[in-house]
NUTORDO-691663 format. One line per 2 residues: number of its first residue (from 1); their letters; for each residue x, y, z of N, C-alpha, C. Coordinates in nm, 3 decimals. Example, Ala and Ser with C-alpha at 12.3 -4.5 7.8 and 13.67 -1.06 7.14 Angstrom:
NUTORDO-691663
1> AS> 1.319 -0.569 0.780 1.230 -0.450 0.780 1.320 -0.330 0.780  1.285 -0.225 0.708 1.367 -0.106 0.714 1.290 0.003 0.787
END
This chain:
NUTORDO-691663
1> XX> -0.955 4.716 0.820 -0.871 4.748 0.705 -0.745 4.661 0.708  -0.716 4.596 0.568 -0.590 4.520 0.599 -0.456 4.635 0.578
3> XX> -0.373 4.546 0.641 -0.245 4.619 0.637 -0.134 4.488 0.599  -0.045 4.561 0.466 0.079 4.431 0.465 0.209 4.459 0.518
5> XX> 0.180 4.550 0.644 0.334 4.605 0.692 0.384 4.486 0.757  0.551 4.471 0.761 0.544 4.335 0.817 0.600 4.352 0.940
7> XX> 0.584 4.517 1.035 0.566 4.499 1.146 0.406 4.502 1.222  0.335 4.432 1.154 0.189 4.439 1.227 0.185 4.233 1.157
9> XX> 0.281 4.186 1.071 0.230 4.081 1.115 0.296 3.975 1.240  0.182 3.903 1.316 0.221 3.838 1.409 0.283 3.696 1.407
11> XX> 0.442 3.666 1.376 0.497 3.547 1.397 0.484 3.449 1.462  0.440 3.523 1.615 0.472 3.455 1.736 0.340 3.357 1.755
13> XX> 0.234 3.399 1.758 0.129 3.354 1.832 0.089 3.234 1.691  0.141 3.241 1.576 0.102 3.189 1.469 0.168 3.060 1.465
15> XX> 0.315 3.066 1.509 0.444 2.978 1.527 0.355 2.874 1.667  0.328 2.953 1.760 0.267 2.859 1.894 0.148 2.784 1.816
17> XX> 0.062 2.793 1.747 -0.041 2.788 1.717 -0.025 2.635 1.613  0.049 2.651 1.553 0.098 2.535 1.437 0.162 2.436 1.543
19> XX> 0.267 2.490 1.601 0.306 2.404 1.719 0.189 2.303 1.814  0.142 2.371 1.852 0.039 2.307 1.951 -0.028 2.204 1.890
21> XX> -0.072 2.243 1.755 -0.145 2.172 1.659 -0.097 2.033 1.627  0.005 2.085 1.606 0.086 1.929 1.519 0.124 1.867 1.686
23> XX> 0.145 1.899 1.791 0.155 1.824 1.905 0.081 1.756 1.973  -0.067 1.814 1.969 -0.204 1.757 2.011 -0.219 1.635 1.892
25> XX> -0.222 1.663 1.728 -0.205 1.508 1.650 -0.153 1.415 1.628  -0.008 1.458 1.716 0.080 1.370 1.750 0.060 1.254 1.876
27> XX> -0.005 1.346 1.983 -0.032 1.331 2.082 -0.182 1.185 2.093  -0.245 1.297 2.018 -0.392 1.201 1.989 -0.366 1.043 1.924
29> XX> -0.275 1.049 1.810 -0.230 0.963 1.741 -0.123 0.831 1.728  -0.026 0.936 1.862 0.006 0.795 1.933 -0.047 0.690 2.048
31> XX> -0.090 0.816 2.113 -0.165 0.761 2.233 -0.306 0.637 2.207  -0.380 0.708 2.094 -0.490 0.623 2.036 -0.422 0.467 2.031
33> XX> -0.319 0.524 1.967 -0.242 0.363 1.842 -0.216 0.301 2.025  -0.115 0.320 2.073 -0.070 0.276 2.176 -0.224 0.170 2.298
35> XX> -0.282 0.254 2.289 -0.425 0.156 2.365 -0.451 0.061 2.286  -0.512 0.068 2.184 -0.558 0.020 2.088 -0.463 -0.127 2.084
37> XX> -0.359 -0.111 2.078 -0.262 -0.252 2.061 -0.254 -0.333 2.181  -0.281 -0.203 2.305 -0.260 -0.304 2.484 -0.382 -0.374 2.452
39> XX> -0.494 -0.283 2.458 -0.644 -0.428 2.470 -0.602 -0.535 2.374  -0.558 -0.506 2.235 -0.549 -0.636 2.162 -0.437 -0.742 2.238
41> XX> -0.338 -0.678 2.323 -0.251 -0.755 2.367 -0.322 -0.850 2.527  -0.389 -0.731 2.554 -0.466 -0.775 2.675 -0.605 -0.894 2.641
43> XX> -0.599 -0.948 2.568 -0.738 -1.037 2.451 -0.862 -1.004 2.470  -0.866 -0.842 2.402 -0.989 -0.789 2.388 -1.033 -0.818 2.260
45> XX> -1.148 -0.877 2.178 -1.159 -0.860 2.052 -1.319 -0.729 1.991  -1.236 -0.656 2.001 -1.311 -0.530 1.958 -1.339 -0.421 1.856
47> XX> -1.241 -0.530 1.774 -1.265 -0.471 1.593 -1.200 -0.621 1.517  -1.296 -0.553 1.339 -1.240 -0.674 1.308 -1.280 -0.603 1.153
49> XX> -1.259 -0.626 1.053 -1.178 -0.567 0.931 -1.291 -0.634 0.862  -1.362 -0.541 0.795 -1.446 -0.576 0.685 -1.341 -0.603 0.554
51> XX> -1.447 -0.680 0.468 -1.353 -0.721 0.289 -1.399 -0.650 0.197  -1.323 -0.581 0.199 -1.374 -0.423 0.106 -1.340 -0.486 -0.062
53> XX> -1.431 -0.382 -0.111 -1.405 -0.445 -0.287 -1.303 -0.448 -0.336  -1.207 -0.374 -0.304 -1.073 -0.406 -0.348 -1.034 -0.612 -0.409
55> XX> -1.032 -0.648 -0.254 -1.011 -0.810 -0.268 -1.028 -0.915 -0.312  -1.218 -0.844 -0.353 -1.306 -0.926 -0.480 -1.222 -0.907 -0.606
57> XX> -1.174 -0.813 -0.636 -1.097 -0.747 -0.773 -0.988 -0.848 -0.766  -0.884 -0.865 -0.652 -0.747 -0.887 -0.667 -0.787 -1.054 -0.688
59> XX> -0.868 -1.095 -0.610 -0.901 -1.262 -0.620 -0.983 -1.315 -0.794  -1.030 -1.205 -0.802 -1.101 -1.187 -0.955 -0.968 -1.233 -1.096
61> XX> -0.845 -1.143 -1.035 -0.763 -1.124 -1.115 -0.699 -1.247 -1.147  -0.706 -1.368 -1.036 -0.644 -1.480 -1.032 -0.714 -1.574 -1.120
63> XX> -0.860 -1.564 -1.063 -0.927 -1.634 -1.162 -0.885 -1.640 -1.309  -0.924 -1.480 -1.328 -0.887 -1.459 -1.480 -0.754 -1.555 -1.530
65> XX> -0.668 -1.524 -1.487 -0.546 -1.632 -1.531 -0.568 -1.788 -1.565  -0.642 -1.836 -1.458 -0.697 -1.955 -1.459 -0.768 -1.996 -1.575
67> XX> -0.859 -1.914 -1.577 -0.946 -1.897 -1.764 -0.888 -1.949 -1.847  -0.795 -1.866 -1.832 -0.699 -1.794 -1.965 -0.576 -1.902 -1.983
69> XX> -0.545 -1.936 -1.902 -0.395 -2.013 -1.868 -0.279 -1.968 -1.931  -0.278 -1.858 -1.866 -0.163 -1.780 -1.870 -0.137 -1.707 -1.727
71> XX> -0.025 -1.663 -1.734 0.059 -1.653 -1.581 0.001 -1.504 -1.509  0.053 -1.511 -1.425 0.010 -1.379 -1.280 0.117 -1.301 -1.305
73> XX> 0.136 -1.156 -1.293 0.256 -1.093 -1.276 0.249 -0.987 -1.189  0.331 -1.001 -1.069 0.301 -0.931 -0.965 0.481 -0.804 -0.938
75> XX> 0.433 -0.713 -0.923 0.569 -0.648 -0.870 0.549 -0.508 -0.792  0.612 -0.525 -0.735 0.634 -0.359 -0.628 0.741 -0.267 -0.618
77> XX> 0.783 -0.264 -0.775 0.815 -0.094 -0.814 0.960 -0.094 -0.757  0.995 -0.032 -0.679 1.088 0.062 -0.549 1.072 -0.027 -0.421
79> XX> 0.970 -0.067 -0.399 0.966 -0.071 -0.297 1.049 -0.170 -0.221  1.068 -0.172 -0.093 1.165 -0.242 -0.002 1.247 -0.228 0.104
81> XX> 1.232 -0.282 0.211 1.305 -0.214 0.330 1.388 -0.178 0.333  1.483 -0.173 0.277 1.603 -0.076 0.242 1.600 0.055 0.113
83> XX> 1.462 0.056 0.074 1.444 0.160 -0.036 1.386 0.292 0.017  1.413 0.398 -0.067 1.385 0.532 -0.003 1.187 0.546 -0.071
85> XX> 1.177 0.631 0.022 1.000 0.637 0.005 0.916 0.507 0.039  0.975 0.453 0.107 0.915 0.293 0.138 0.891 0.282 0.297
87> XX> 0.757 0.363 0.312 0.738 0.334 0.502 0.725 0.162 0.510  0.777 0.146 0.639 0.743 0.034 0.686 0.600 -0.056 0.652
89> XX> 0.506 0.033 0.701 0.381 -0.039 0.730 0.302 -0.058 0.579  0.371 0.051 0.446 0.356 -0.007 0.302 0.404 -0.142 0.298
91> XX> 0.547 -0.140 0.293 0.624 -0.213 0.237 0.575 -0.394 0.333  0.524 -0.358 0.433 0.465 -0.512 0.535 0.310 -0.576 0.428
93> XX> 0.255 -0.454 0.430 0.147 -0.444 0.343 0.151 -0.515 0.172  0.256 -0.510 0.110 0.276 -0.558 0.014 0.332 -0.710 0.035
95> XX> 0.446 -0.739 0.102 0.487 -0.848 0.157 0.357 -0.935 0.207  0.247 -0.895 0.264 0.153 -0.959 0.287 0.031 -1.018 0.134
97> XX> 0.056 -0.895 0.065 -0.039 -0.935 -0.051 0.046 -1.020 -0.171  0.154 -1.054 -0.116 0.250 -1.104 -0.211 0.228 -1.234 -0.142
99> XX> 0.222 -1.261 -0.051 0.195 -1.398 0.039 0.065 -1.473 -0.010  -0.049 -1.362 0.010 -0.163 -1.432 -0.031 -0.172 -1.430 -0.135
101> XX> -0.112 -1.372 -0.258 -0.137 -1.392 -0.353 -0.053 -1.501 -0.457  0.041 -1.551 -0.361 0.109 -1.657 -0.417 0.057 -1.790 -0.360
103> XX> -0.034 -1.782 -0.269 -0.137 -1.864 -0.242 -0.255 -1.931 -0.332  -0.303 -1.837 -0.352 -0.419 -1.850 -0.429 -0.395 -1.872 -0.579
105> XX> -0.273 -1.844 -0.624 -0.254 -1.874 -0.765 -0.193 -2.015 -0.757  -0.102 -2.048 -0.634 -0.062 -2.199 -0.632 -0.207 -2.301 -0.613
107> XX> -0.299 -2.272 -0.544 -0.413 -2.318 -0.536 -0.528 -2.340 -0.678  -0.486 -2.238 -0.717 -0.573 -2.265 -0.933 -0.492 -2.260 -0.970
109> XX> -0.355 -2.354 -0.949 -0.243 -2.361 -1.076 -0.236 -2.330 -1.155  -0.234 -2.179 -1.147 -0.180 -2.014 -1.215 -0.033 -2.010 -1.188
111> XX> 0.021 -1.978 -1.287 0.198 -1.943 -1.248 0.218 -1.836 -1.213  0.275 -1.816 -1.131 0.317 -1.644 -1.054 0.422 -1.645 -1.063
113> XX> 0.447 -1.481 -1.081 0.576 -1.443 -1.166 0.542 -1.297 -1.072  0.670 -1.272 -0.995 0.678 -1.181 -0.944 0.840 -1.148 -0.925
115> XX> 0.817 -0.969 -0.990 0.921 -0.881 -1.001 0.974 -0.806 -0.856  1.109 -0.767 -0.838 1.127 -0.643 -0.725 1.252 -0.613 -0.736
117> XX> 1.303 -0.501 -0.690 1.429 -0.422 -0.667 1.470 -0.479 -0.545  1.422 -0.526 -0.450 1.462 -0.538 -0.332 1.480 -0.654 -0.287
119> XX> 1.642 -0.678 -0.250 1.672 -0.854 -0.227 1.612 -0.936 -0.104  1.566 -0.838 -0.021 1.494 -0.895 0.087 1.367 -0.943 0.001
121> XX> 1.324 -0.891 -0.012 1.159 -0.903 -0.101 1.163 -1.017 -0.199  1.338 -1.032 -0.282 1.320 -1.156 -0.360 1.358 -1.273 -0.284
123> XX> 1.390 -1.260 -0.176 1.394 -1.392 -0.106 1.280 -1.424 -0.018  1.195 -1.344 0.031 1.070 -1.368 0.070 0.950 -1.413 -0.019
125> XX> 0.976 -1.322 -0.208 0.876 -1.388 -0.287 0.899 -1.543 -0.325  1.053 -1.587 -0.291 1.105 -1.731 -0.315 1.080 -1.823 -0.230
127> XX> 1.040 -1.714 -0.114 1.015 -1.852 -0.023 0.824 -1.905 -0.011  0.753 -1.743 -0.031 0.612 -1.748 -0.092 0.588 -1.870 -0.177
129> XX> 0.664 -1.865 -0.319 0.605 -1.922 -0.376 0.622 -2.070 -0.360  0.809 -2.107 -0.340 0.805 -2.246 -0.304 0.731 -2.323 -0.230
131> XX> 0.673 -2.237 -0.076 0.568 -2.279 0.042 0.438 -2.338 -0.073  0.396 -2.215 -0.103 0.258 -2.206 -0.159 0.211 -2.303 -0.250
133> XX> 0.342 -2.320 -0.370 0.292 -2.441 -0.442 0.308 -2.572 -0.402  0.389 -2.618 -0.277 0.411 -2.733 -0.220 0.304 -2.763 -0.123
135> XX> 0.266 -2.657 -0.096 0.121 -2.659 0.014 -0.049 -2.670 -0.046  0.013 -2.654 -0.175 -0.113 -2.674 -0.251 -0.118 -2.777 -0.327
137> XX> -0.027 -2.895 -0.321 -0.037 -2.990 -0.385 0.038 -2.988 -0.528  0.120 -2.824 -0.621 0.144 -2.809 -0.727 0.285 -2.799 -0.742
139> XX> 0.383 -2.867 -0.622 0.519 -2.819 -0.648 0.579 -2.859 -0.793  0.500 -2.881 -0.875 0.611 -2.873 -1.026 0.576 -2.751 -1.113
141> XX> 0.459 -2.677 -0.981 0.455 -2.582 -1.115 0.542 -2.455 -1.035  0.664 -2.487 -0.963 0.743 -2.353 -0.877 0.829 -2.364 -0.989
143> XX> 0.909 -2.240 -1.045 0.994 -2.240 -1.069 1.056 -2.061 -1.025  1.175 -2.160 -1.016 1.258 -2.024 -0.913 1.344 -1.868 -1.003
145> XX> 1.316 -1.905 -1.135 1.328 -1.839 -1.249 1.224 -1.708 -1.244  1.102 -1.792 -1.201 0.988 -1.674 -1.208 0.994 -1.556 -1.107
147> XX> 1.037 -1.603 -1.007 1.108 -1.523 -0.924 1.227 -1.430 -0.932  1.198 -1.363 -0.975 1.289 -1.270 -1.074 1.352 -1.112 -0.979
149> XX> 1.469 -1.090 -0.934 1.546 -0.995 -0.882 1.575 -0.865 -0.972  1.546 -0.758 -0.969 1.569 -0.662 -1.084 1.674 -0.599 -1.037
151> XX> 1.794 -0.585 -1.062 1.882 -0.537 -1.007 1.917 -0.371 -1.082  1.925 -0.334 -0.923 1.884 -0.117 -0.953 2.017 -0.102 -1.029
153> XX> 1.970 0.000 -1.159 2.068 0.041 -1.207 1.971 0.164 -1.206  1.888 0.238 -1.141 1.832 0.348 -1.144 1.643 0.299 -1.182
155> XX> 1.619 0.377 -1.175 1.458 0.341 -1.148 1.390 0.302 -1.306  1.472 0.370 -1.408 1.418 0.321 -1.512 1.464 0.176 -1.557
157> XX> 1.541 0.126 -1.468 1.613 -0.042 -1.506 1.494 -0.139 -1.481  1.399 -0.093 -1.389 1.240 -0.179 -1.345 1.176 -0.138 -1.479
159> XX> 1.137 -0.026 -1.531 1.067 -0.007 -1.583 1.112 -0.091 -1.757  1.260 -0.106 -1.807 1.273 -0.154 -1.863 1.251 -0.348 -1.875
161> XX> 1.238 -0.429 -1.760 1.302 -0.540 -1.684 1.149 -0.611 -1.682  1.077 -0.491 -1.638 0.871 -0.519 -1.670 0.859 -0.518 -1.734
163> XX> 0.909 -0.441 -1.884 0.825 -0.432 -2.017 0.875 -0.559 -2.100  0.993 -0.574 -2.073 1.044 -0.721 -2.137 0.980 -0.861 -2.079
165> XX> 0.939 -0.830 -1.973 0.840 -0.950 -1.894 0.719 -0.930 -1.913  0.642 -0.876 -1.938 0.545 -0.908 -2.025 0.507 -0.913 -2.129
167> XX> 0.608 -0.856 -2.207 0.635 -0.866 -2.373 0.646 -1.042 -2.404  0.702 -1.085 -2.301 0.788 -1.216 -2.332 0.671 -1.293 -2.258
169> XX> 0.608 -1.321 -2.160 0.506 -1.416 -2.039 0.351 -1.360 -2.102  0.346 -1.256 -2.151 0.188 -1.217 -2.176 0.106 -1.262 -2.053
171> XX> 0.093 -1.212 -1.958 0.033 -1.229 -1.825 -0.147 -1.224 -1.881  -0.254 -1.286 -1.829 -0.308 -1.210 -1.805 -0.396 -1.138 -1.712
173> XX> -0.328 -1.121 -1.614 -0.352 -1.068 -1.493 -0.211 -0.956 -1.426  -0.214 -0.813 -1.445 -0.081 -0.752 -1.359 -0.116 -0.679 -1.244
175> XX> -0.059 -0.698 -1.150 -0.063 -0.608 -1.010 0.040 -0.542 -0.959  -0.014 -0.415 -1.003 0.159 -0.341 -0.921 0.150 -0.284 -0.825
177> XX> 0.175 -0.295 -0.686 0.160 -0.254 -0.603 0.299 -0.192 -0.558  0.283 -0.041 -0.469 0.427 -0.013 -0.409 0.446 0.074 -0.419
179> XX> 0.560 0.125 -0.426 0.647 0.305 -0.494 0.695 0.299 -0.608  0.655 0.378 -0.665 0.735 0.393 -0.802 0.789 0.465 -0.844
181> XX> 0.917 0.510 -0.898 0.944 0.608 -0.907 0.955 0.736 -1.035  0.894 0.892 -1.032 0.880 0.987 -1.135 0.824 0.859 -1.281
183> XX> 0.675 0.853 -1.245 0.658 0.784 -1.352 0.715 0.638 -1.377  0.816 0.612 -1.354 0.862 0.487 -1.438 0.807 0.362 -1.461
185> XX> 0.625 0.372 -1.353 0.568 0.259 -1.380 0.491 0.238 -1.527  0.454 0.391 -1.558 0.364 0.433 -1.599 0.351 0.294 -1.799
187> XX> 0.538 0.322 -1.799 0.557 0.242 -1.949 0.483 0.063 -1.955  0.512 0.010 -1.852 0.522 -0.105 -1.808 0.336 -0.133 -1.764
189> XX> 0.328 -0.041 -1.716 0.136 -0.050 -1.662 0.091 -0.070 -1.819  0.137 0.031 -1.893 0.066 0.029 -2.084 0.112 -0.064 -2.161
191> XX> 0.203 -0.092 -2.124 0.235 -0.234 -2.179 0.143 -0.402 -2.152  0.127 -0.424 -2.063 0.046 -0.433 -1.999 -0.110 -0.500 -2.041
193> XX> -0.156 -0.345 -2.063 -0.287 -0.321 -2.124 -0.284 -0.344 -2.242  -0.155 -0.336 -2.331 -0.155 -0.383 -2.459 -0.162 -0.483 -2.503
195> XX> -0.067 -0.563 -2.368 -0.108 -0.729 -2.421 -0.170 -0.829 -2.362  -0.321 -0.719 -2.335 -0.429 -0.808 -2.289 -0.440 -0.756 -2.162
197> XX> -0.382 -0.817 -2.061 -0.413 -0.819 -1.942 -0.500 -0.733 -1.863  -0.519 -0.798 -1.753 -0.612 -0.714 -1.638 -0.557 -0.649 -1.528
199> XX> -0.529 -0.541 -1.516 -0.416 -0.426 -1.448 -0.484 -0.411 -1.365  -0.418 -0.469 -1.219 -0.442 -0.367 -1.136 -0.380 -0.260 -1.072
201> XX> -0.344 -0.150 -1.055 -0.261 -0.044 -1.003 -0.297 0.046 -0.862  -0.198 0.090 -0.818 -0.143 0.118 -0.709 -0.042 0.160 -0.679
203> XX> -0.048 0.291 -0.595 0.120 0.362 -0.502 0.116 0.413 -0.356  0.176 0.446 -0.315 0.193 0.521 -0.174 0.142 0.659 -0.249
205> XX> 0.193 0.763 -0.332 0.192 0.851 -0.306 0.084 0.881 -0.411  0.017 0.990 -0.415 -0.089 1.028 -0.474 -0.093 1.073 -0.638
207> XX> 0.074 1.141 -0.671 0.052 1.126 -0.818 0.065 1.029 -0.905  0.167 0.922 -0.808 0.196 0.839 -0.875 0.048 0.699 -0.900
209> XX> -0.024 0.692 -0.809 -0.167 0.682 -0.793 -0.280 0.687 -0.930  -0.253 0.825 -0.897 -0.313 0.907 -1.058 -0.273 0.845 -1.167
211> XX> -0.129 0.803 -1.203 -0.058 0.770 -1.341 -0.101 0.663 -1.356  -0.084 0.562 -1.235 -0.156 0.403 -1.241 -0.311 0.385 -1.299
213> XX> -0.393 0.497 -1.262 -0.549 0.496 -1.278 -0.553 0.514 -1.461  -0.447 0.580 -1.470 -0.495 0.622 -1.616 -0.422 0.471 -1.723
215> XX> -0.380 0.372 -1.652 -0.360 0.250 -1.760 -0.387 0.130 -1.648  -0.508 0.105 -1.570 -0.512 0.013 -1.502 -0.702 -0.007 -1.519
217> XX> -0.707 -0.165 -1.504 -0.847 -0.158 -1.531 -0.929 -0.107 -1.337  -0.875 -0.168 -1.251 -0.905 -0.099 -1.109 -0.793 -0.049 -1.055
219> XX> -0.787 0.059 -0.994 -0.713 0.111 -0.890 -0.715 0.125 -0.737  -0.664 0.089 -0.658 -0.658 0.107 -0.522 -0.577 0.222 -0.461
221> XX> -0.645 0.275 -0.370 -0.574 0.400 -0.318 -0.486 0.364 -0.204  -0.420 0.453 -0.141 -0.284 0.433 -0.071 -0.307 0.311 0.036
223> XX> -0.400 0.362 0.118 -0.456 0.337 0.206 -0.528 0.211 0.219  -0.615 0.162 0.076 -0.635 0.058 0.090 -0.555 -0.069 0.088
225> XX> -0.431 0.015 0.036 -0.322 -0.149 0.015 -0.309 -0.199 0.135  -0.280 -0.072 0.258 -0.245 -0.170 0.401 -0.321 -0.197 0.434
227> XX> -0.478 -0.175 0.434 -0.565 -0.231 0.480 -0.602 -0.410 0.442  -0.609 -0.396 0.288 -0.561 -0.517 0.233 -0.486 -0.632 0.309
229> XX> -0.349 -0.567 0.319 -0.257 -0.613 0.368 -0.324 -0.708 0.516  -0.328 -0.578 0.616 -0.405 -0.649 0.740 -0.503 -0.713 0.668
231> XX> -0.610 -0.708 0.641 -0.684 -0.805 0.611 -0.642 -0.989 0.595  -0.570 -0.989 0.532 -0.531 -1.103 0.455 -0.421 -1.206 0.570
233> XX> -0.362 -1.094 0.654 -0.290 -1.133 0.757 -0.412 -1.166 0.895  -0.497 -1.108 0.863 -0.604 -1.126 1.029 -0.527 -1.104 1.120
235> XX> -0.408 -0.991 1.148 -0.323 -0.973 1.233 -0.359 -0.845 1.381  -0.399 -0.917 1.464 -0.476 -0.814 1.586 -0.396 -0.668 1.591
237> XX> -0.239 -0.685 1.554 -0.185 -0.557 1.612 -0.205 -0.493 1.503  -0.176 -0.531 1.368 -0.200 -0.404 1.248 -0.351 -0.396 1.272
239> XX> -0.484 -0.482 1.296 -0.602 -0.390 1.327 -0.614 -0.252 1.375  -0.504 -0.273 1.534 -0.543 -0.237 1.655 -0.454 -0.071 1.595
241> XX> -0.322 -0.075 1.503 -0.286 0.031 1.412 -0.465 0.103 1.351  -0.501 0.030 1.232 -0.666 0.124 1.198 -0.761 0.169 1.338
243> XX> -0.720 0.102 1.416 -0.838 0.165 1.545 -0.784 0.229 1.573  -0.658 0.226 1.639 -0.606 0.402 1.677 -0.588 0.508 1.577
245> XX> -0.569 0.499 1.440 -0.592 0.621 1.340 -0.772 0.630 1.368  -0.834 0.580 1.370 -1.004 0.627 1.337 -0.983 0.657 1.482
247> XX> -0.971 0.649 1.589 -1.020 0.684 1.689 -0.955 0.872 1.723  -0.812 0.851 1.641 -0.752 0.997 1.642 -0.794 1.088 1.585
249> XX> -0.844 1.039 1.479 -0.921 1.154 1.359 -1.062 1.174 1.470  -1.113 1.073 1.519 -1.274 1.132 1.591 -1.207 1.232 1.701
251> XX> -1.135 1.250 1.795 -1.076 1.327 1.873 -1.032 1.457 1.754  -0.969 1.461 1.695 -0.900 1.564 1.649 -1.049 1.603 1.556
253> XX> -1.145 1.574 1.526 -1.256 1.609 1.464 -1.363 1.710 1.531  -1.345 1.621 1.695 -1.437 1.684 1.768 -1.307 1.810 1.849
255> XX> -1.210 1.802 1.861 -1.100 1.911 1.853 -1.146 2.069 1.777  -1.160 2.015 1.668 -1.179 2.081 1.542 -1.289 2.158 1.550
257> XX> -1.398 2.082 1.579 -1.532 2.161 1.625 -1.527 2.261 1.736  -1.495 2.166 1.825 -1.520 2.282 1.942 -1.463 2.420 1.927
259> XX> -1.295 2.404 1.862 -1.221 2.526 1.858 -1.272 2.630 1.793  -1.348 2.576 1.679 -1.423 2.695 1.568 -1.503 2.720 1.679
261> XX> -1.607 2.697 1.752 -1.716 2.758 1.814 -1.654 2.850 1.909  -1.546 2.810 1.971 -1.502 2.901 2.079 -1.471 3.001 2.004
263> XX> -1.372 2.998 1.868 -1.304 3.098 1.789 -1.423 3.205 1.764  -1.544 3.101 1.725 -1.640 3.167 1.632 -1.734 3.313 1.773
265> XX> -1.690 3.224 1.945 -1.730 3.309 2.027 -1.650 3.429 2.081  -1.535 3.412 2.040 -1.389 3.504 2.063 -1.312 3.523 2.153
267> XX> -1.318 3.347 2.146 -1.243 3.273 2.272 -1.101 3.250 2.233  -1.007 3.273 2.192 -0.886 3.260 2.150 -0.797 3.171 2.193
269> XX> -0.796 3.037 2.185 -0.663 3.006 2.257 -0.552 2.954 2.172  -0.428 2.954 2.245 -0.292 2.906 2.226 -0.215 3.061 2.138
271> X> -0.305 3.170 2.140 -0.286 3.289 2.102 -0.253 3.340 2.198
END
């Protein structure tokens, strides 16, 4: 029979119980990550990063421009090492697809035009693109204009700063990768789609995810951006990062199992 007196419910053993929990995934999850990076440091080669469909899409997108001969427009929202909601290993992740992707458009002399809030980020997309088109044989088609700084006057100042850049460049190819913030990509993604282009979208967080899907022709989920990211970098230690998350989830999986069977035998522990 239940009872909702709230001296029969138990705080204590419930409080240990969450505790233990989140300490063992902590536990599993650093420790995993932590091996995982010594063998790569130690020159083990024991994983290696499949090219998931995502990449076909993003390299697809370049083409398209090429077609078309009209420009690339790339931007990441919020994001930036000094911006709030911006983990590290996103924000490396984008910096990396901003690299290769100012590659490959200097390579089919496509013009890339990439937006950001973040002055670190516009001096890294300046130095992307100058490398890229001088390394590809196209340095007259850099211009340092395209490289464009959005300076925060609040989150809707991007969202205004994008819609005028593609109103004005008609891209046809957009990739937004990053954080965005309460919507504000959402105007700029439809814009976008209105004038032509081939959207691709993307966020860290899951609603903002959702908003991108509903005006983008592909979407990528959180997760695949850093994967992306490593990918494109072939970088052993961000691998050796995905081997210790998969190896934590198989521990905390088989965790998971056993505890129900014991529970399910009325074996109780950390109670």
């Amino acid at each position: 029979m239940l009872s909702f007196e709230i001296s029969q419910v138990q705080i204590g053993p419930i409080t240990i119980l969450y505790w233990n929990t989140f300490l063992v995934t902590l536990l599993c999850l650093g420790s995993s990550t932590i091996v995982a990076i010594i063998l790569t440091r130690l020159g083990y080669e024991y994983c290696a990063l499949r090219r998931i469909p995502a990449m076909d899409v993003i390299d697809e997108s370049v083409r398209i421009c090429a077609e078309k001969g009209r420009p690339f427009l790339f931007t990441t929202g919020n994001t930036g090492y000094s911006g709030a909601g911006s983990g590290i290993q996103m924000v490396e992740a984008d910096v990396s697809m901003a690299r290769y992707l100012t590659k490959r458009c200097a390579e089919l002399g496509v013009r890339w035009i990439g937006t950001t809030q973040d002055p670190q980020l516009y001096l890294l997309f300046y130095d992307f693109a100058r490398h890229g088109y001088l390394e590809a044989g196209h340095p007259e088609l850099f211009n340092e204009r395209d490289i464009r700084h959005i300076v925060v006057g609040g989150s809707f100042n991007a969202t205004y700063e994008n819609v005028d850049t593609i109103r004005n460049e008609k891209p046809a190819a957009f990739v937004g990768l990053g954080h965005f913030g309460a919507g504000t990509h959402v105007p700029y993604f439809q814009e976008a789609v209105t004038q032509g282009a081939f959207v691709i979208g993307s966020s860290y967080w899951p609603d903002e995810t959702a908003q991108a899907a509903m005006s983008s022709d592909y979407t990528l989920m959180g997760a695949e951006q850093t994967v992306c990211g490593a990918y494109v970098d072939n970088d052993p230690d961000k691998m050796s990062v995905f081997v210790g998350e998969d190896l934590a989830k198989i521990v905390l999986i088989a965790i998971s199992i056993i505890m129900g069977i014991l529970w399910i035998g009325g074996i109780r522990l950390f109670v």
